[in-house]
KOLVEX-826567 format. One record per residue: residue in three letters; chain; residue number from 1; x, y, z of N, C-alpha, C, O, CB in turn. Coordinates in steps of 0.2 Angstrom, whole numbers, plus 5000, padded with zeros to 4 digits. Each point is the difference from the previous one (the first is absolute). Glycine has a CB too. Layout:
N
ALA A NUM X Y Z X Y Z X Y Z X Y Z X Y Z
...
This chain:
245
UNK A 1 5304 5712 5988 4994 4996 4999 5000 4997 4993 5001 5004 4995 4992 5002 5013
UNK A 2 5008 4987 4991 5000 4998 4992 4993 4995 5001 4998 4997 5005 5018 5003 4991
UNK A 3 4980 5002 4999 4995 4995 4999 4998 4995 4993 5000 5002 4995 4998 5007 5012
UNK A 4 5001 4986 4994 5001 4998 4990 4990 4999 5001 4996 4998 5003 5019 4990 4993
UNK A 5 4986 5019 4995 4994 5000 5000 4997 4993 4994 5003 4997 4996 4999 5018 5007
UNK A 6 4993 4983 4998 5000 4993 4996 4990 4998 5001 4996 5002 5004 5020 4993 5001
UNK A 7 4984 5002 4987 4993 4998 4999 4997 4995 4995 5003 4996 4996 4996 5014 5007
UNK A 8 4994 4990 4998 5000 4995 4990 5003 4996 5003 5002 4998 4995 4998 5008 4994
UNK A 9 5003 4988 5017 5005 4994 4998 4995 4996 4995 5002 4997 4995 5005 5002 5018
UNK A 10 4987 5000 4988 4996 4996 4998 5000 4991 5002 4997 4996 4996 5005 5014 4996
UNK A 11 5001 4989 5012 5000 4994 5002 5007 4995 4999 5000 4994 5000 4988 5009 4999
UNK A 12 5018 5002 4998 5005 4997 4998 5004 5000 5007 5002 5005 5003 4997 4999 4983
UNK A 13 5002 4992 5014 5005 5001 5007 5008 4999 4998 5004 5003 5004 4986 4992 5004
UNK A 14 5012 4999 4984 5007 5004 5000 5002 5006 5000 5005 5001 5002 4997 4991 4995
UNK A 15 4994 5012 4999 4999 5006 5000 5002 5004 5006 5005 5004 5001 4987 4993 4991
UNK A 16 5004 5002 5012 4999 5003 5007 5007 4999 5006 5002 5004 5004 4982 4992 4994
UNK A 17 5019 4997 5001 5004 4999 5004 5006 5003 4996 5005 5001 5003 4989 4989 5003
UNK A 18 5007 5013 4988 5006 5001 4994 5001 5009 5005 5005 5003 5002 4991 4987 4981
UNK A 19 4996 5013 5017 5000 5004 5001 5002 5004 5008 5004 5005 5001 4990 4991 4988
UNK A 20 5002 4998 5016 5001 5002 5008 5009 4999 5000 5004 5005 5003 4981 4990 5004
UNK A 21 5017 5000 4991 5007 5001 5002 5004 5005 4995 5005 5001 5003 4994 4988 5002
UNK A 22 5001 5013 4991 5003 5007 4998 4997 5004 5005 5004 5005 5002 4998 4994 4985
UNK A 23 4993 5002 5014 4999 5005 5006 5003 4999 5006 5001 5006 5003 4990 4997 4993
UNK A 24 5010 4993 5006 5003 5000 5006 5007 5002 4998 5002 5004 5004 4991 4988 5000
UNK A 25 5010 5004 4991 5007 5000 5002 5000 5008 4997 5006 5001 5000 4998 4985 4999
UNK A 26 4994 5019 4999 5002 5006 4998 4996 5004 5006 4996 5004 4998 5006 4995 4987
UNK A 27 4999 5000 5021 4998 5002 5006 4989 5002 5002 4998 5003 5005 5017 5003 4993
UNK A 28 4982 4990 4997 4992 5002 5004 4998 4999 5006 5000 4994 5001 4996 5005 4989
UNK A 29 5003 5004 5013 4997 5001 5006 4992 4999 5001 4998 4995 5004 5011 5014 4997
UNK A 30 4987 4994 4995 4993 4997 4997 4999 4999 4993 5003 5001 4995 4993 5006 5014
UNK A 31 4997 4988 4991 4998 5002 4994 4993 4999 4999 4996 4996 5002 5014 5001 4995
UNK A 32 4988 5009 4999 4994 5003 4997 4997 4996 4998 5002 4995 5002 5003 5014 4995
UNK A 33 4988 4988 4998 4999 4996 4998 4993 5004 4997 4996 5003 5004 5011 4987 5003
UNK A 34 4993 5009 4985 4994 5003 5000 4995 4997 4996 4996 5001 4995 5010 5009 5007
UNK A 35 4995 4984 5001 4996 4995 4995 4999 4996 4996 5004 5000 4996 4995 5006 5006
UNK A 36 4995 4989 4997 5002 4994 4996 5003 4997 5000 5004 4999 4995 4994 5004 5001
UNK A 37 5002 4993 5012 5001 4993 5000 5000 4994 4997 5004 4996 5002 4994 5009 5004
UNK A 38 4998 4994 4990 4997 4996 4998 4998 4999 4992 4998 5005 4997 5000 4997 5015
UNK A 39 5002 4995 4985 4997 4998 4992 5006 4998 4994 5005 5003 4998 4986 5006 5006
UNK A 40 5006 4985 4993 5006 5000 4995 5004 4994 5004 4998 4995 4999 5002 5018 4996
UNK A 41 5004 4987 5009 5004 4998 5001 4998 4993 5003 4995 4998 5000 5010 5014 5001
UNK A 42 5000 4986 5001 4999 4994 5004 5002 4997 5009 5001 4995 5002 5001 5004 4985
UNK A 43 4998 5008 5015 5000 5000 5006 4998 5004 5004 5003 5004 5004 5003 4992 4993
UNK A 44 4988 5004 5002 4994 5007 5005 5003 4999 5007 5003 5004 5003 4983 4996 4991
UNK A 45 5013 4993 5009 5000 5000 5006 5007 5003 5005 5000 5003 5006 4992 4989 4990
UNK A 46 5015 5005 4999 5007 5001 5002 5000 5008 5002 5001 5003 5004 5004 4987 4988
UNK A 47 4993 5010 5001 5001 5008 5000 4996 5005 5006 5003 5004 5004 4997 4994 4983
UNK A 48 4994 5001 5014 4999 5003 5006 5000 4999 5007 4998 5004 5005 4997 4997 4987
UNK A 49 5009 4992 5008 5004 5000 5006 5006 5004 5000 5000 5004 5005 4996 4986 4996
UNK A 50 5008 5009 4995 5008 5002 4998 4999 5009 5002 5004 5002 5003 5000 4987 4987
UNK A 51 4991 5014 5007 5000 5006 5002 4997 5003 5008 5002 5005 5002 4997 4994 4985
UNK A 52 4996 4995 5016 4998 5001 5006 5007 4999 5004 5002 5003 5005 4984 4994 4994
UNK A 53 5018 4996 4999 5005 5000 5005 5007 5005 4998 5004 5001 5005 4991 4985 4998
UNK A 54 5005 5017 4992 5006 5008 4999 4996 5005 5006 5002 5005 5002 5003 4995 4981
UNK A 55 4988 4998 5019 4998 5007 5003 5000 5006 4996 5001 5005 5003 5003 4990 5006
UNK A 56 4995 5003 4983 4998 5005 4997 4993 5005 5001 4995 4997 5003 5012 4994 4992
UNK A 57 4992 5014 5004 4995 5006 5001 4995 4999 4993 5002 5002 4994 5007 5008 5013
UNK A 58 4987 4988 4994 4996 4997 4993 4992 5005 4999 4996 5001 5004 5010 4985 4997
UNK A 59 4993 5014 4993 4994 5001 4998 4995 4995 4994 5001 4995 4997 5005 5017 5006
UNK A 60 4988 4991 4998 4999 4994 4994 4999 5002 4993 4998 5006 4999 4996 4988 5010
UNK A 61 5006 5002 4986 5000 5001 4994 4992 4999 4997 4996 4997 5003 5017 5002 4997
UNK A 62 4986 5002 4994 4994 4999 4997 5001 4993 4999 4995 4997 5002 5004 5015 4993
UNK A 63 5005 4985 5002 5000 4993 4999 4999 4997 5005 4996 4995 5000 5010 5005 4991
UNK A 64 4997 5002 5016 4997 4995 5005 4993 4999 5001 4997 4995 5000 5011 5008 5005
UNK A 65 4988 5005 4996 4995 5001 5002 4995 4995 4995 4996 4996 5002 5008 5016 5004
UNK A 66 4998 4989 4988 4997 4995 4994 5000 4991 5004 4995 4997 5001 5011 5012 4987
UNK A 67 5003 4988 5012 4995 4996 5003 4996 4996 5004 4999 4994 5000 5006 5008 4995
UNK A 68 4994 5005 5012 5000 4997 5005 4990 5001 4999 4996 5000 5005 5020 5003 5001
UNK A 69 4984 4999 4986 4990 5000 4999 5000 4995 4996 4996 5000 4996 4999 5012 5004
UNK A 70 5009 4982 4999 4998 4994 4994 4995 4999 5003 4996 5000 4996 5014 4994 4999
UNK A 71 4988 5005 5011 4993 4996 5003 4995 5004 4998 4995 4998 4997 5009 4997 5014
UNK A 72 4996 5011 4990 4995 5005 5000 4999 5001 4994 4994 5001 4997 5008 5005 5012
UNK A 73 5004 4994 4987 4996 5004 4991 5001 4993 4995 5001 5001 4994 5005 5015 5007
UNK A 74 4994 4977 5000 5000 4995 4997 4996 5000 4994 5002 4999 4994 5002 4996 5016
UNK A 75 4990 5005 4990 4995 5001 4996 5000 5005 4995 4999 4999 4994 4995 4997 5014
UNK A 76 5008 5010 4995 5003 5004 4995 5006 5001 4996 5002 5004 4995 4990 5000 5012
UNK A 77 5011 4993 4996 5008 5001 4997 5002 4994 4996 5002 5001 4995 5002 5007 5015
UNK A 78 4995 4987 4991 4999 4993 4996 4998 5002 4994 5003 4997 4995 4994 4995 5014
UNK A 79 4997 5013 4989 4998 5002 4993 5005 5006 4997 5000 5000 4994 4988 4997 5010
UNK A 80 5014 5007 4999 5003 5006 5000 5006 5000 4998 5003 5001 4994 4990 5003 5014
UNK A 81 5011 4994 4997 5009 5000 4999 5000 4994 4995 4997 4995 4999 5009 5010 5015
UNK A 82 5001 4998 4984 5006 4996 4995 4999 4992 5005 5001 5000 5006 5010 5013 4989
UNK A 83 4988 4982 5000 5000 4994 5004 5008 5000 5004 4999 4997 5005 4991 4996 4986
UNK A 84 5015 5008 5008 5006 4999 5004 5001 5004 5005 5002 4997 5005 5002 5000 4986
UNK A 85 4994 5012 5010 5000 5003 5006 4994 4997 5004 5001 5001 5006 5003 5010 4989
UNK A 86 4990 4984 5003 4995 4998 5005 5002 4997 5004 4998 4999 5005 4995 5001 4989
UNK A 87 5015 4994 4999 5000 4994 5005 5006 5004 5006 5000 4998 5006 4997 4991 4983
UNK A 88 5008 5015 5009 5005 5003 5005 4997 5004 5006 5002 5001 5006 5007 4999 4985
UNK A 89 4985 5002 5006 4995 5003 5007 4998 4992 5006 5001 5000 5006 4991 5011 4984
UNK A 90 5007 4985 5007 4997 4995 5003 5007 4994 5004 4999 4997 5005 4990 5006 4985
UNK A 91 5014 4997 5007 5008 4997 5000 5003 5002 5007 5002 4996 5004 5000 5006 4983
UNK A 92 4997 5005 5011 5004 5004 5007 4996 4998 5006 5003 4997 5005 5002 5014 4988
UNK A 93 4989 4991 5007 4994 5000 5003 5003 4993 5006 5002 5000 5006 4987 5007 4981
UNK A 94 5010 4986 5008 4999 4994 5002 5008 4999 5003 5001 4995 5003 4989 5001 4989
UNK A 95 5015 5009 5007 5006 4995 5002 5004 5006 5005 5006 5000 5001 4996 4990 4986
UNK A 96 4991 5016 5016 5002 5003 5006 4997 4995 5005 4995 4996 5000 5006 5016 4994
UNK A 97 5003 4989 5012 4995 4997 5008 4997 5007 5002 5001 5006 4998 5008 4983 5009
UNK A 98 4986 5008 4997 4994 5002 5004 5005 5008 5002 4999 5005 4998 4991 4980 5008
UNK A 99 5015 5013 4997 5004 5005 5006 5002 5007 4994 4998 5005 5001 5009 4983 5008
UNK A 100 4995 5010 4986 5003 5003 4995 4995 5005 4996 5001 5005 4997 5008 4984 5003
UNK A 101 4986 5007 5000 4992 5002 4997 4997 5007 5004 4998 5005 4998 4999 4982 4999
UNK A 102 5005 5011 5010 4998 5005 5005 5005 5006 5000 4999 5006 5002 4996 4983 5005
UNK A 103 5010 5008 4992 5007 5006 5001 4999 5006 4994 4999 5007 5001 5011 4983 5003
UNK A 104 4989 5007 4992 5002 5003 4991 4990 5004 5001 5000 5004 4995 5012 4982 4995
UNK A 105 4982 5014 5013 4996 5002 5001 5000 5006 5005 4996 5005 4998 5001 4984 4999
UNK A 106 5007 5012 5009 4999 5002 5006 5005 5006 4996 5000 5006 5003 4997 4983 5008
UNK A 107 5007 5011 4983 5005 5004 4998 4996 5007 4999 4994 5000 4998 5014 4990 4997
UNK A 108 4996 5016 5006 4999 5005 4997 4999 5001 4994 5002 4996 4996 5002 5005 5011
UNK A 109 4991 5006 4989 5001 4999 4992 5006 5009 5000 4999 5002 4994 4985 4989 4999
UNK A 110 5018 5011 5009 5005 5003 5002 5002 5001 5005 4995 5000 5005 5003 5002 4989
UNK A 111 5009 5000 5009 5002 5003 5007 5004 5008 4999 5002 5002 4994 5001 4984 5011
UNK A 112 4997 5016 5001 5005 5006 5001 5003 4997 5003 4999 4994 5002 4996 5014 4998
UNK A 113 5013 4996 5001 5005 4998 5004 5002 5009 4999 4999 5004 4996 5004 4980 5002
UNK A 114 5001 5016 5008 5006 5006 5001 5006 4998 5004 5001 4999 5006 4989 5009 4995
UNK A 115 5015 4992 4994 5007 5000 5000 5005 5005 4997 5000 5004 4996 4996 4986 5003
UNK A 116 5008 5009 5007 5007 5006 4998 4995 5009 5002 5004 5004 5000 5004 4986 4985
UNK A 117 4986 5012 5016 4996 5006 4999 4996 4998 4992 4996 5005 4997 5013 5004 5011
UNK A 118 4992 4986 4989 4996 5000 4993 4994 4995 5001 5000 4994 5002 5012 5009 4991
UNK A 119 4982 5001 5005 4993 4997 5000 4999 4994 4994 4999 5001 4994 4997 5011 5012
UNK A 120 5005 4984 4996 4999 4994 4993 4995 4996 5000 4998 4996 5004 5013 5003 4996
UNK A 121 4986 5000 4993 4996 4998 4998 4999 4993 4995 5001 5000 4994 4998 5012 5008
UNK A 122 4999 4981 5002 5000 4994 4998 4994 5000 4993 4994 5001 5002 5010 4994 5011
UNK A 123 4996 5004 4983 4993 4998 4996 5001 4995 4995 5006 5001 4997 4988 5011 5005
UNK A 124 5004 4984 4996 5001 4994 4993 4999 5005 4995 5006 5002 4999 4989 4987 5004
UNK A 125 5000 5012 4994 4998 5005 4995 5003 5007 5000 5006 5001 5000 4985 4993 5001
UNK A 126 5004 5011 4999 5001 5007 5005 4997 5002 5003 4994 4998 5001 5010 5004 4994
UNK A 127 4998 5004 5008 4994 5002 5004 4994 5000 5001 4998 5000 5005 5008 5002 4995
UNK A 128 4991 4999 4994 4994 5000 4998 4997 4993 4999 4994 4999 5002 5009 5011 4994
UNK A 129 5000 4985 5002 4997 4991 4998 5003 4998 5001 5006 5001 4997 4988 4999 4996
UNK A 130 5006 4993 5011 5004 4994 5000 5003 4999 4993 5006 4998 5000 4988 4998 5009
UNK A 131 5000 5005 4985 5000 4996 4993 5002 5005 4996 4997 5001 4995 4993 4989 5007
UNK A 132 5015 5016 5000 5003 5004 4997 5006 4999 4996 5004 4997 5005 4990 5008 5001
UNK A 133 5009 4995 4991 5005 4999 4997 5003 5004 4997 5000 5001 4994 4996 4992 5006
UNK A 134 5010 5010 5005 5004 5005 4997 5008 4996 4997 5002 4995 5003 4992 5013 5007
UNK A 135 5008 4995 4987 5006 4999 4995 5003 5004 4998 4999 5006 5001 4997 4989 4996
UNK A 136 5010 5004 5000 5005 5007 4998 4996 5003 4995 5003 5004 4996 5011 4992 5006
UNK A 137 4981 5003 4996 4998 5005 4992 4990 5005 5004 4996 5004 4997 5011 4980 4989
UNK A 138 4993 5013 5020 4994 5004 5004 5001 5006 5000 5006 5002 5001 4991 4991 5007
UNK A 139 5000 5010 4990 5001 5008 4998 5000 5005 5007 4997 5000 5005 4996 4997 4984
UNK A 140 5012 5008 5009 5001 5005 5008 4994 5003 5001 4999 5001 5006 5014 5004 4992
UNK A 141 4982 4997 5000 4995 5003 5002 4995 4994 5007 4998 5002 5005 5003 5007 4981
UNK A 142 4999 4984 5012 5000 4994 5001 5003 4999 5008 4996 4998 5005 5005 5000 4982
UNK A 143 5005 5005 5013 5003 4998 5004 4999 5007 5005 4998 5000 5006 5011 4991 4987
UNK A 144 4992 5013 5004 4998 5006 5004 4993 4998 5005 5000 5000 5006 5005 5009 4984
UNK A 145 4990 4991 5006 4994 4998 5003 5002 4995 5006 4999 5002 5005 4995 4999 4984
UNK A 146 5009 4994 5009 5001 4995 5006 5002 5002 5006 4998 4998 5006 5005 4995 4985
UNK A 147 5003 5012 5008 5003 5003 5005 4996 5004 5005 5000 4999 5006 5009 5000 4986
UNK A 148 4988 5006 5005 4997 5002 5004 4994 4995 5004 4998 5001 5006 5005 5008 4988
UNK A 149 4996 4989 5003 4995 4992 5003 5003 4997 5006 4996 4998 5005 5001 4999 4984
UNK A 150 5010 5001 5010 5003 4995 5004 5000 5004 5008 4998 4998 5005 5010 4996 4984
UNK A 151 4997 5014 5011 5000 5002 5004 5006 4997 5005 5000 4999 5006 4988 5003 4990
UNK A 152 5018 4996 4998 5005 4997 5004 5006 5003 4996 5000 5004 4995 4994 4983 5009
UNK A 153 5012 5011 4999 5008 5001 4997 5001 4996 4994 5002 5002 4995 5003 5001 5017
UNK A 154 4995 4988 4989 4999 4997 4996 4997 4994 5000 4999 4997 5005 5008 5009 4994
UNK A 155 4990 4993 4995 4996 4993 4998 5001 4995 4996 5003 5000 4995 4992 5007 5005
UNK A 156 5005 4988 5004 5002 4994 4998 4994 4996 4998 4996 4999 5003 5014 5002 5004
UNK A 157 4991 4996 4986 4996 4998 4996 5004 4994 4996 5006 5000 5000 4987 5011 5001
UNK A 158 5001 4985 4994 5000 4994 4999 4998 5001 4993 5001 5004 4996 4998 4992 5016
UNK A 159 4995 4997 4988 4994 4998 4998 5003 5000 4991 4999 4995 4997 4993 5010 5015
UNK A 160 5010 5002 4985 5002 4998 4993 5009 4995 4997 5002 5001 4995 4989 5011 5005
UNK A 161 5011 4985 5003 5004 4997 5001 5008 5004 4996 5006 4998 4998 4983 4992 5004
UNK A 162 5009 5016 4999 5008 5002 4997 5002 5007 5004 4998 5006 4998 5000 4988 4989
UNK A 163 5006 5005 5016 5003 5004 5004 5003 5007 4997 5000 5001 4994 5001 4988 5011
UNK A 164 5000 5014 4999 5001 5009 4998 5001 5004 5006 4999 4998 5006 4994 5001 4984
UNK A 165 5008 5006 5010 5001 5006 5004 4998 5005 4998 4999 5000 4994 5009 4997 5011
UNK A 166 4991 5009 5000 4995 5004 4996 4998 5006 5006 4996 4999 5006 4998 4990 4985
UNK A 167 5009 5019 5006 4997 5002 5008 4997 5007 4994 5001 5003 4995 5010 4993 5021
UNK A 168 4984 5003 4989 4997 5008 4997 4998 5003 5006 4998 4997 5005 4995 5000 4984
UNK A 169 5010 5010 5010 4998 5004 5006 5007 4999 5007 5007 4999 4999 4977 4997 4997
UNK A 170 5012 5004 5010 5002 4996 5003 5001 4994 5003 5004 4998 5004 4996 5009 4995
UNK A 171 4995 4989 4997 4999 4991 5000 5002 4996 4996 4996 5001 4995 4998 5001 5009
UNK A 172 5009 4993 4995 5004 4997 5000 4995 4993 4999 4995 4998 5004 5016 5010 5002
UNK A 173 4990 4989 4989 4996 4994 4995 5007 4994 5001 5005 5001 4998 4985 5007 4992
UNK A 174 5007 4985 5013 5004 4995 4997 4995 4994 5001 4996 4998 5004 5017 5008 4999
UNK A 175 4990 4992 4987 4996 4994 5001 5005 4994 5001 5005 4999 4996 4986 5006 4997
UNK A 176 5009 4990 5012 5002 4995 5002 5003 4996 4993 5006 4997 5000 4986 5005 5010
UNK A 177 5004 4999 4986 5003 4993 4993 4996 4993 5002 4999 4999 5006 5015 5006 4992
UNK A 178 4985 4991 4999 4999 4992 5003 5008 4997 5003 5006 5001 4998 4982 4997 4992
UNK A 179 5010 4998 5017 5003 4995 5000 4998 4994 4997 5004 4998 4997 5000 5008 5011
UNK A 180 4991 4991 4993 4998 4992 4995 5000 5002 4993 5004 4998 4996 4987 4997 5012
UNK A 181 5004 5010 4991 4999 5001 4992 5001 5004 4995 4995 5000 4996 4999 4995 5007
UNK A 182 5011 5009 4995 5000 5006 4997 4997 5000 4994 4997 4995 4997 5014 5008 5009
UNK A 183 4989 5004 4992 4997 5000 4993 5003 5005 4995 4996 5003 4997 4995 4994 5009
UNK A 184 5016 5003 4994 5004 5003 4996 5003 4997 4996 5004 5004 4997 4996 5002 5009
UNK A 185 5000 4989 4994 5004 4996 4994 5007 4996 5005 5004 4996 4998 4993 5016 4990
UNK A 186 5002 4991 5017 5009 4997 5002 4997 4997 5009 4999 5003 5005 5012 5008 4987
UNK A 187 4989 4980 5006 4999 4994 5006 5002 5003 5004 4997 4998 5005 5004 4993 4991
UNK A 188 5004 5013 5007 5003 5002 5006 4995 5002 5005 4996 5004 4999 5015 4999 4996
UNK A 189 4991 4994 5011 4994 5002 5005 5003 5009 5003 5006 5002 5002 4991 4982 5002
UNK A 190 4999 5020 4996 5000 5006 5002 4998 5002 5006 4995 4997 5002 5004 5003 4988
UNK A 191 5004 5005 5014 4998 5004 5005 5005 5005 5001 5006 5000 4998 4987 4992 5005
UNK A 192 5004 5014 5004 5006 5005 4998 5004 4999 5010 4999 4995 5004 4992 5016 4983
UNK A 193 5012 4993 5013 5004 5001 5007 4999 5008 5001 5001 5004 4995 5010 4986 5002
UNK A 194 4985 5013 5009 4999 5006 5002 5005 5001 5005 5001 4995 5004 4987 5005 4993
UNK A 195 5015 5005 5004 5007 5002 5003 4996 5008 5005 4999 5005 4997 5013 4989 4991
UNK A 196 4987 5005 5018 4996 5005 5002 5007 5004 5005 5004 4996 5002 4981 4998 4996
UNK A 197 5015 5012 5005 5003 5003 5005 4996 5005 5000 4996 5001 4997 5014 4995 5002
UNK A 198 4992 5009 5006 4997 5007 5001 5001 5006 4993 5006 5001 4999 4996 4997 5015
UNK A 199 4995 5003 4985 5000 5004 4994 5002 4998 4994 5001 5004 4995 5000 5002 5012
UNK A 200 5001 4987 4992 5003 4997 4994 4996 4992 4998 4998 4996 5004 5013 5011 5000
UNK A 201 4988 4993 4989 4997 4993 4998 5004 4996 4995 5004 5003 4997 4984 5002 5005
UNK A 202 5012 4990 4997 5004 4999 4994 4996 4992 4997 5002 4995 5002 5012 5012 5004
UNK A 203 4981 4994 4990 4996 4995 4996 5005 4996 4993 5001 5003 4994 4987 5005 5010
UNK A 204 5013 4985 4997 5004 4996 4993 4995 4993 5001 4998 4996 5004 5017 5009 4996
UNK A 205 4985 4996 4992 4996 4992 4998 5007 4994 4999 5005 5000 4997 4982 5008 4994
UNK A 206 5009 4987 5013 5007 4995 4995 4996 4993 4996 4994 4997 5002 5020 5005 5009
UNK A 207 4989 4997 4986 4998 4992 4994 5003 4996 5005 5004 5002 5003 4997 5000 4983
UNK A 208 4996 4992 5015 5005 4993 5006 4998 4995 4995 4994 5000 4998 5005 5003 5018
UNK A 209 5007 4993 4981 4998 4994 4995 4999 4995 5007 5003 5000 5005 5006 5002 4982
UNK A 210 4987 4993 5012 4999 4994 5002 4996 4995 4996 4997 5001 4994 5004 5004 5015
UNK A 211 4999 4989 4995 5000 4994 4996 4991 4999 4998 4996 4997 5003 5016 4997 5004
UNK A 212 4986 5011 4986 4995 4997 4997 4997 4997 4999 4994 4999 5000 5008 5004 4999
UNK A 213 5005 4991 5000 4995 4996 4997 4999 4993 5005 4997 4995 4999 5009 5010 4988
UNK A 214 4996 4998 5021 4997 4995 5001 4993 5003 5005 4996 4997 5004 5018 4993 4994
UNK A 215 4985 5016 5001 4992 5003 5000 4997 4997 4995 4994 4998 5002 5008 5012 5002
UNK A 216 4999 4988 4990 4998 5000 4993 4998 4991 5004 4994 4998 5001 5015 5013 4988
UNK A 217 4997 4987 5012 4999 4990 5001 4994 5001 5005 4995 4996 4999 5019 4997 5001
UNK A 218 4985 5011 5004 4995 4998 5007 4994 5000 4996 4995 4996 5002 5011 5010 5009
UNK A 219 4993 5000 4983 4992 5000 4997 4999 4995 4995 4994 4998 5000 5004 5014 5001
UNK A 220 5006 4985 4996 4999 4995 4998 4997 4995 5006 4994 4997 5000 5015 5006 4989
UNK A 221 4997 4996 5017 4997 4993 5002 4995 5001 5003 4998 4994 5001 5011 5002 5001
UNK A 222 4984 5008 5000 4994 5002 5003 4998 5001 4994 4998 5006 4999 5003 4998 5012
UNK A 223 5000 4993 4984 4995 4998 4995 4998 5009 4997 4995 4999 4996 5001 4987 5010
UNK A 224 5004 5020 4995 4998 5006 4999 5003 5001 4993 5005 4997 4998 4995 5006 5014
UNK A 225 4996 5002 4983 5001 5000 4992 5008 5002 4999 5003 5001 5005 4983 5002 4992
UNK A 226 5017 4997 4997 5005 5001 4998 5002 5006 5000 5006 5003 5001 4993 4988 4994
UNK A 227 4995 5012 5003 5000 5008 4999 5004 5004 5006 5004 5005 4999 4983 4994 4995
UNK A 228 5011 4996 5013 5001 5005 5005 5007 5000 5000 5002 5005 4999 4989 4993 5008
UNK A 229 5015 4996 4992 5006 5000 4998 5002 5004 4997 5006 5001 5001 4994 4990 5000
UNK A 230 4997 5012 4992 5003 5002 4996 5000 5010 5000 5003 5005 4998 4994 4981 4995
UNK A 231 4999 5012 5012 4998 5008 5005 5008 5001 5003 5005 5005 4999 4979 4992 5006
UNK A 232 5016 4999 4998 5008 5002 5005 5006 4999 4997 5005 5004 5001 4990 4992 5009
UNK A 233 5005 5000 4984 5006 4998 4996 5003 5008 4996 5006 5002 4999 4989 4983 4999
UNK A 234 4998 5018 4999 5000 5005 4993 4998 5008 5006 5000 5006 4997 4994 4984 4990
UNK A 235 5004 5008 5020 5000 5009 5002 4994 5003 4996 5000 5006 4998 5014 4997 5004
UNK A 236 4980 4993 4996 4996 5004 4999 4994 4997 5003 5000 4995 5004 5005 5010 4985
UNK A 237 4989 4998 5009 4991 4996 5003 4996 4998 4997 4999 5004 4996 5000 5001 5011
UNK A 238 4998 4991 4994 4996 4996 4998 4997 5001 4993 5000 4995 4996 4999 5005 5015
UNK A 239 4998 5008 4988 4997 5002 4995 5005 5000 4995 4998 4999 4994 4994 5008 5012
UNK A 240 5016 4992 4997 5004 5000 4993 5001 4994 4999 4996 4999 4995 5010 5010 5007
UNK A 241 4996 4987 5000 5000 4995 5000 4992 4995 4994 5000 4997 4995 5009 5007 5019
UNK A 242 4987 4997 4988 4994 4999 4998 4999 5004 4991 4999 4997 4994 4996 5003 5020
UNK A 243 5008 5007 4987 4999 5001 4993 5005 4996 4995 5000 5001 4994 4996 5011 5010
UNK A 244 5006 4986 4997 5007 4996 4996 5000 4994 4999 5003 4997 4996 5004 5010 5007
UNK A 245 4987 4990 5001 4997 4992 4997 4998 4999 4995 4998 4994 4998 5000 5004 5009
């Protein structure tokens, strides 16, 4: 069983297509999805076709669920958020279909699965919160906690955009990495390749170059701010981006 574990696209779909075909061609059988379809990018909708038609295993992420309340929390968040997350809340919102609105709704906010005899655990965040954010610098007592929480062999996770491995105990931590938007300093779209058999696992992250910049051309041509461009070009977010204006 090979799986490509994968998340965060954010709506980048050269991203997403740079990435599904290295998975294929290095043998995946499935793929994982843990989230964050959507935001930033310039292709909410592609994107959540492209993943329904791979027959990807998906969950949902925090940024979905966000913007699938632009209607509900408009009054409040028009005051609140960073005027540019309001407008990519709103952005995405308007240039998903009705169908796609319903799909990315009806989604899980985690799954189980059991493969190979190994109990495996889907979540964006962690086990504990969608809007958790684990990293290689989360502390082992951190993760300990989580572990016993999860109640699985391994956890597959998201949400802070930078990828890692990580077993404490006998559970085993991987974060996906972004495929749309990373946040390490390096544009390469990220995700990993899980290698399962009976009694054996074998987890590797890979970098896949693709064509940025013409993700980068698409946010310009939908008129969306520059910032979001310079998000995908430099591998970092928003907050970074912002502090350096």
């Amino acid at each position: 069983m090979i799986a490509a574990l994968i998340g965060d696209v954010h709506a980048n779909l050269p991203a997403l297509d740079a990435v599904l075909n290295h998975a294929h061609l290095n043998g995946a059988e499935a793929i994982w999805n843990i989230g964050d379809f959507v935001g930033y990018g310039a292709f909410p909708e592609e994107v959540v076709q492209r993943l329904r038609l791979a027959g990807a295993v998906s969950i949902q992420g925090n940024y979905d669920r966000k913007v699938l309340k632009v209607k509900q929390k408009k009054d409040k968040w028009e005051k609140t958020k960073v005027p540019e997350k309001w407008l990519a809340f709103q952005w995405a919102y308007r240039n998903l279909s009705k169908e796609s609105r319903k799909y990315l709704r009806r989604l899980p906010k985690e799954m189980r699965l059991e493969v190979e005899g190994r109990k495996i655990l889907l979540v964006h965040g962690s086990p504990a919160s969608q809007n958790e954010p684990l990293d290689p610098d989360t502390p082992e007592e951190r993760f300990r906690e989580l572990a016993v929480l999860a109640q699985a062999d391994l956890v597959v996770c998201g949400h802070s955009h930078r990828a890692f491995i990580r077993q404490v105990g006998s559970t085993w931590f991987v974060n996906t990495g972004s495929v749309g938007r990373p946040d390490d300093g390096d544009p390469r779209a990220c995700y990993a390749l899980l290698h399962l058999e009976p009694g054996e696992q074998e987890i590797r992250h890979y970098r896949i170059e693709y064509d940025v910049e013409k993700a980068a051309a698409a946010i310009f041509a939908n008129h969306l701010p520059e910032d979001f461009a310079a998000m995908i070009r430099r591998g970092v977010n928003l907050d970074t981006i912002r502090s350096k204006t």
